[in-house]
N, C-alpha and C positions, 0 to 999 in steps of 0.2 A: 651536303646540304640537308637542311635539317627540313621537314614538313610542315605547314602550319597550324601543328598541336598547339593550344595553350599550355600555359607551366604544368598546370597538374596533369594535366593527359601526358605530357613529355616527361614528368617526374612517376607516376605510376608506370608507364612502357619502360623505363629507367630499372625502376624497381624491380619488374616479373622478371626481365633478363637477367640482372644482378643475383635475381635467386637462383638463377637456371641453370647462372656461368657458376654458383658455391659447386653444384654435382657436377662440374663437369672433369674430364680427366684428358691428361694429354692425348689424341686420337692417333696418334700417326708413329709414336715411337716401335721402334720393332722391339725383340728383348734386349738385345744389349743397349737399350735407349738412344744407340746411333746408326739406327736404320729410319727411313722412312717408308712407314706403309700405308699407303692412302688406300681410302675405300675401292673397290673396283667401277671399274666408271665404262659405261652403255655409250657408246657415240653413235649417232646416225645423223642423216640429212631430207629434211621435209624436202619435196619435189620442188618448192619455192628457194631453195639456197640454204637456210635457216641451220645451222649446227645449231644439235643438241648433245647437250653433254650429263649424263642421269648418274649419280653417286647415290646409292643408298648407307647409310647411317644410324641405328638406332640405339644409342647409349643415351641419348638426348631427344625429350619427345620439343625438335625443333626441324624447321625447315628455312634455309637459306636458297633464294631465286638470286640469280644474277644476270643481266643481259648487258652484253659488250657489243658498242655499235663499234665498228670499226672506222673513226672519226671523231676529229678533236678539236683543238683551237688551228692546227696545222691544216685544216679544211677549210677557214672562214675567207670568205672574199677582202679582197686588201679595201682599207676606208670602212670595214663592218665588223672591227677587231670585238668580241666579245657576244658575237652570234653563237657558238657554240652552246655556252655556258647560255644565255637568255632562251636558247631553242632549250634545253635541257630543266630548266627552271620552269617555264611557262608548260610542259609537262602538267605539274601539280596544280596548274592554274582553272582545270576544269576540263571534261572530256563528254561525249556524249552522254553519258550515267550517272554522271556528277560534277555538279560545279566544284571550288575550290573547298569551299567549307565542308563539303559532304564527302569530298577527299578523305580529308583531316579527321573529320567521326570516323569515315570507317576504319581507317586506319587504326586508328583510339580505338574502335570498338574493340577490335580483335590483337589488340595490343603487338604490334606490327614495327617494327622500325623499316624508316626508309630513305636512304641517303641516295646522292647523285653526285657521282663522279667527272670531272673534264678536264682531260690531260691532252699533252700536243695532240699523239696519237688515237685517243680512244676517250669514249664516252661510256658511264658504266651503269644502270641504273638497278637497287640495290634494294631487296625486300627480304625481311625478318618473319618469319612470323610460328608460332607455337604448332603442333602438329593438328590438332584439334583444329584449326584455323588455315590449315593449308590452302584448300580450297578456293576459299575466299580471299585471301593475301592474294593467290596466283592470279586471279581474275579481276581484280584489281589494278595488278601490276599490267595485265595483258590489254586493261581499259586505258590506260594511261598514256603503253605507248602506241597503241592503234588509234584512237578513236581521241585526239586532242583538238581541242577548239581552236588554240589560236588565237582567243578575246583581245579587242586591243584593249581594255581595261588592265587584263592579265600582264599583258608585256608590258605598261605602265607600271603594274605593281613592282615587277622582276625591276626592271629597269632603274625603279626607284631604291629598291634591294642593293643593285651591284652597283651604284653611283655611290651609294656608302659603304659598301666595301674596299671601294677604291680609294676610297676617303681616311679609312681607315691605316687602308695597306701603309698610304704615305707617310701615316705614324712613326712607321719600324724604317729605323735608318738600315737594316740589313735587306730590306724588301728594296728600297730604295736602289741602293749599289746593285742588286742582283736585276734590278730589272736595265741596269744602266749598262750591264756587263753580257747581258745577251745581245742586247741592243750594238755593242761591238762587234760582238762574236760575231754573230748570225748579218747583222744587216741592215738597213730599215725597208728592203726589198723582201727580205724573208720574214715568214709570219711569227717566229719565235722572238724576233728584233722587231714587232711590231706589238708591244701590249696594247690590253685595252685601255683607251681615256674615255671621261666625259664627253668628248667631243663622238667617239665612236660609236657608243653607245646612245648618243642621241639620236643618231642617223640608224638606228635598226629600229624598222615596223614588223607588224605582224606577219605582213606577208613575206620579208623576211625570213623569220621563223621558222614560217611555214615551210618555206621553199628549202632550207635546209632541211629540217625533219622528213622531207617528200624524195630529196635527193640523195639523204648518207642512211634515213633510217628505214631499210629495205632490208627484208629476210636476207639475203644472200650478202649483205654483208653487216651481218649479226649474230652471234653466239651465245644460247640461250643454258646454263647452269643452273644445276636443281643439287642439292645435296642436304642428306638428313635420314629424319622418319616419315614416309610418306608411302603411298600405296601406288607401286609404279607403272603397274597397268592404265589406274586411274587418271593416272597424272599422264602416259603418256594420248590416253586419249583426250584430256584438254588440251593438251600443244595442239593435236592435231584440227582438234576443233574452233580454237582460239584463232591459232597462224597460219593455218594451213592457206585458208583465205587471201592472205597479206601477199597483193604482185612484186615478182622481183623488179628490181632494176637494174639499167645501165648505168654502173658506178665508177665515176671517173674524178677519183681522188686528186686532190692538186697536189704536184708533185713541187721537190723544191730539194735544190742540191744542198747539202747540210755543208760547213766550214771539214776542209779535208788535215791531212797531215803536211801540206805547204802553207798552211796560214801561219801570221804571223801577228803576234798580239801587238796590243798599243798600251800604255800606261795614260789610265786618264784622270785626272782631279778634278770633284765636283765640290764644288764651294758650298758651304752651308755653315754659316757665320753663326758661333753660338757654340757651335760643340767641344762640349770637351773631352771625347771622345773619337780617333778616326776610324773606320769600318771599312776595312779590308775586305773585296770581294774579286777571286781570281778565277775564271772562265778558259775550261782548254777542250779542242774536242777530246775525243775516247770511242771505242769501238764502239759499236753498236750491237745489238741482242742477236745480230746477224753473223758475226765475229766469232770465230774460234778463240781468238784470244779474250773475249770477255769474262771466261774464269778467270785466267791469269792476272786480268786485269783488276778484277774486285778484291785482289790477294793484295796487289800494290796498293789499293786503294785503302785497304782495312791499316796497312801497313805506314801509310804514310800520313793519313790522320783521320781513317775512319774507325779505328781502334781503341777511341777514348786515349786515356791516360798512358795507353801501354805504345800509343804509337810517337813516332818518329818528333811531328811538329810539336805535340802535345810536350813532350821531353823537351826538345830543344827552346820551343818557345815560352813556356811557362814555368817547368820545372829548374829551367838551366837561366832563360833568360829571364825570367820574373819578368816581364813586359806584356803575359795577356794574363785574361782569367782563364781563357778556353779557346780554341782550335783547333779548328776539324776540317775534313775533306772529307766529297761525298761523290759516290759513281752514281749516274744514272745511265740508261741507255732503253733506245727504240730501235725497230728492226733498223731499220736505217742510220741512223747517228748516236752517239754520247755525247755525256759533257761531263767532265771531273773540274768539279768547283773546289773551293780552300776559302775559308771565313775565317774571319778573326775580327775584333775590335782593340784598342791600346790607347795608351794616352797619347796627344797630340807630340809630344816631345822624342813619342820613340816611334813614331810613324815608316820613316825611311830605314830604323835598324830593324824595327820587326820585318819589314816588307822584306831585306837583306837576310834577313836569317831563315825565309820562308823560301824562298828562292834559292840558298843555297840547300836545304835538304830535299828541294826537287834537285839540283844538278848532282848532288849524292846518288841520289836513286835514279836518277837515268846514269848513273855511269855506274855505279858498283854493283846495281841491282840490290838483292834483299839477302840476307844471310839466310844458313839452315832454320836457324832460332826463330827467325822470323817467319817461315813458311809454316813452321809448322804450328806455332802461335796462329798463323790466318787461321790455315784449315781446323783447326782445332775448333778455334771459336766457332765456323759458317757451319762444321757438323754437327755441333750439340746446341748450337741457335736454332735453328731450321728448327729443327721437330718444334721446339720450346713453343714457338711460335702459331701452333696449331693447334689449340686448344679445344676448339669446336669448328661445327660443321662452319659459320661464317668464315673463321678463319680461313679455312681452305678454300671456303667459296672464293676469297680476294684473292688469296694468296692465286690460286688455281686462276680466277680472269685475269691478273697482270702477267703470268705466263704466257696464257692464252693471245691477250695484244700483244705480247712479244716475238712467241713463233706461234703466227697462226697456221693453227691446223695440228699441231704438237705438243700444245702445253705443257699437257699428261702426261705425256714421257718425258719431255724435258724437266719435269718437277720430280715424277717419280724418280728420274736419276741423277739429278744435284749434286749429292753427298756422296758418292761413288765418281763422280766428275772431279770433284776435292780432293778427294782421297790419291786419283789417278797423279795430281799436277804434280810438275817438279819446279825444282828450284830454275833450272836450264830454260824451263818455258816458261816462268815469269818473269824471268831477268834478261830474255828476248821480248818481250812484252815490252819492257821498261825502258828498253833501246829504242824500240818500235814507237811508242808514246810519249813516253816524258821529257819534256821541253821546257823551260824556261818560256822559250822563246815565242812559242805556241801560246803563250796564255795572257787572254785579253783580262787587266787590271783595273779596278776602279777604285778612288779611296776615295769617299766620304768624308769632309773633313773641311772644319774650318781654314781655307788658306791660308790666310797669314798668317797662321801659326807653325805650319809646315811647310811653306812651301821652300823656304831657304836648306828645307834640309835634301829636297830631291835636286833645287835646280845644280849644282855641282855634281849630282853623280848620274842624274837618269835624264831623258829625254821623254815628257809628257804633253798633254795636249789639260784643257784645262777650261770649265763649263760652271758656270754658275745652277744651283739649283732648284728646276723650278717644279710644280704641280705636276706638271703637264704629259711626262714621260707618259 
């Protein structure tokens, strides 16, 4: 989420980075450019719960702050889909020191980027700022999330924000399928099978808001990232004087069982008359960031269409079958669950042969597994990615808190050892993996797609369920 700079305050802050990122140099390559060596990193814990985590950096006179609340959209009360993200926005909305607009200057002043993160699991809130400027960035950020007002003006404004985003989203026929295909998966009882509407969002007030920020945003379950050129004494005595303050609480996250390895997918058709294009969207679970198997699993995933061009679907459905432009599959995972999705789009006419031909290179890979050729193409790619990807201190900063919400309490070693984990895997233990996971069967389908232009080509081979298209998901 972007701040409410004007263009040119947003196109100058644009600018000073853009000149920062010309000197900067890959951080993290070891010599042979496939090692990773992240700066040394200081952890301790304020008396209040509060992880901190101190990386010092000086090839870049920059400092990246990060704070990870440990709470997301998978926290929100069922009937108040989209509290998360409004508690998180309304942030910026004004705090004790500053209302919204005095935000936005200072921010501008000291030429600051600052974005806001909200994923199932975690909320993430994200400041940039020049080393000369450290200071005042940090105490900014520490105003923001201490001391927020809560205006109902504020939440109006947000409010008014995400009802055109939403508005947006239903533009993208792939937003579309993807939100219709969790909404399988998961449930209309689980909150991941519950997106936000208009209607949900009308129903959150401020105190709302409030009531979330009071309940998930507590030292003890928050994790505070600093990494850069910064004076670390200095800086560790603002935490202390900033946070130290800030009461714990009793954090009683809503728990919610995620779709296991007994589920079983549905094929569904959602009618949207006009298209000439149908939009393939396939939902299966996968381990989760808690899993041993989740290397093994990112190996199948690169393999089977997270690999661009060099992978499996890409080959058989574009290169062999000329029926897409592009095709891909993507792992994510949380401590607790996965989900390995598969997109594509095609013309209405080969709707049911792409689906078939998508479907048979998963029953491929859950029965053959992955050749040598192929493992060693993963790993190849995920070791000399990795570094690539760390350019500067922010870099690591992100990279480092999606770690972090993944194994809380471990990020750091779990990031410092990555690419020696890659290095570790065999062929034996992805293609146990790939027995363990890959299903057909398991994976809830949604096609996009004007019906009567397709629908004669499933009803003779598939059995689907079948829903007109409306706003409202």
């Amino acid at each position: 989420m972007k701040t409410l700079l004007t263009k040119n305050q947003n196109r100058l802050s644009t600018l000073i980075w853009r000149l920062l990122m010309l000197l900067a140099v890959p951080l993290c390559f070891g010599m042979d450019n496939h090692s990773l060596s992240l700066p040394q990193c200081s952890q301790y814990t304020l008396d209040n719960g509060l992880r901190v985590m101190l990386l010092e950096h000086r090839e870049q006179p920059a400092v990246s702050f990060r704070m990870l609340v440990n709470a997301g959209t998978l926290d929100e009360p069922q009937g108040k889909e989209g509290t998360a993200v409004i508690t998180a926005r309304s942030l910026l909305q004004g705090c004790e020191t500053m209302n919204a607009e005095e935000t936005a200057d200072m921010l501008s002043a000291i030429a600051a980027r600052f974005n806001i993160t909200v994923r199932a699991p975690y909320t993430s809130l994200e400041l940039d700022a020049l080393t000369a400027a450290a200071d005042t960035g940090f105490n900014i950020l520490a105003d923001i999330i201490l001391t927020p007002r809560f205006a109902s003006e504020g939440i109006r404004r947000v409010k008014r924000e995400q009802r055109a985003m939403l508005e947006y989203e239903m533009l993208d026929n792939h937003t579309i399928a993807a939100k219709h295909a969790r909404r399988l998966l998961f449930g209309e009882n689980h909150p991941l099978g519950r997106p936000a509407t208009a209607a949900s969002l009308g129903g959150i007030s401020a105190s709302d808001a409030k009531s979330y920020w009071q309940r998930y945003y507590r030292p003890n379950n928050c994790t505070l990232i600093i990494i850069g050129d910064y004076d670390k004494e200095k800086m560790i005595s603002l935490i202390k004087t900033r946070f130290a303050g800030r009461q714990s609480g009793n954090i009683q996250r809503r728990r919610h069982t995620p779709p296991g390895l007994t589920h079983r997918g549905r094929l569904l058709l959602v009618d949207k008359p006009g298209m000439t294009q149908a939009v393939i969207h396939m939902l299966s679970p996968a381990p989760g960031s808690g899993s041993d198997d989740r290397w093994a699993f990112a190996t199948l995933d690169y393999t089977l269409g997270g690999g661009g061009f060099s992978s499996r679907l890409m080959s058989a459905v574009r290169s062999e079958g000329g029926r897409a432009y592009a095709v891909w599959s993507s792992y994510q995972n949380a401590p607790d669950f996965g989900l390995l999705s598969i997109t594509t789009s095609t013309q209405n006419e080969t709707a049911a042969a792409t689906y078939s031909q998508i479907t048979g290179q998963i029953e491929s890979l859950s029965r053959d597994g992955i050749t040598t050729a192929e493992l060693n193409a993963a790993k190849s790619h995920k070791i000399g990615e990795i570094p690539l990807r760390l350019e500067s201190p922010a870099d690591i900063a992100n990279l480092l808190l999606r770690y972090e919400a993944n194994y809380p309490g471990r990020g750091y070693d779990e990031l410092s050892g990555i690419l020696e984990r890659y290095r570790q895997l065999t062929r034996e233990e992805v293609n146990r993996a790939a027995g363990k996971y890959i299903d057909p069967a398991r994976f809830d389908v949604v096609i996009l797609c004007d019906l009567d232009k397709i629908r004669g080509q499933f009803e003779s081979r598939y059995e689907f369920e079948e829903i007109k298209f409306t706003k409202g998901i």
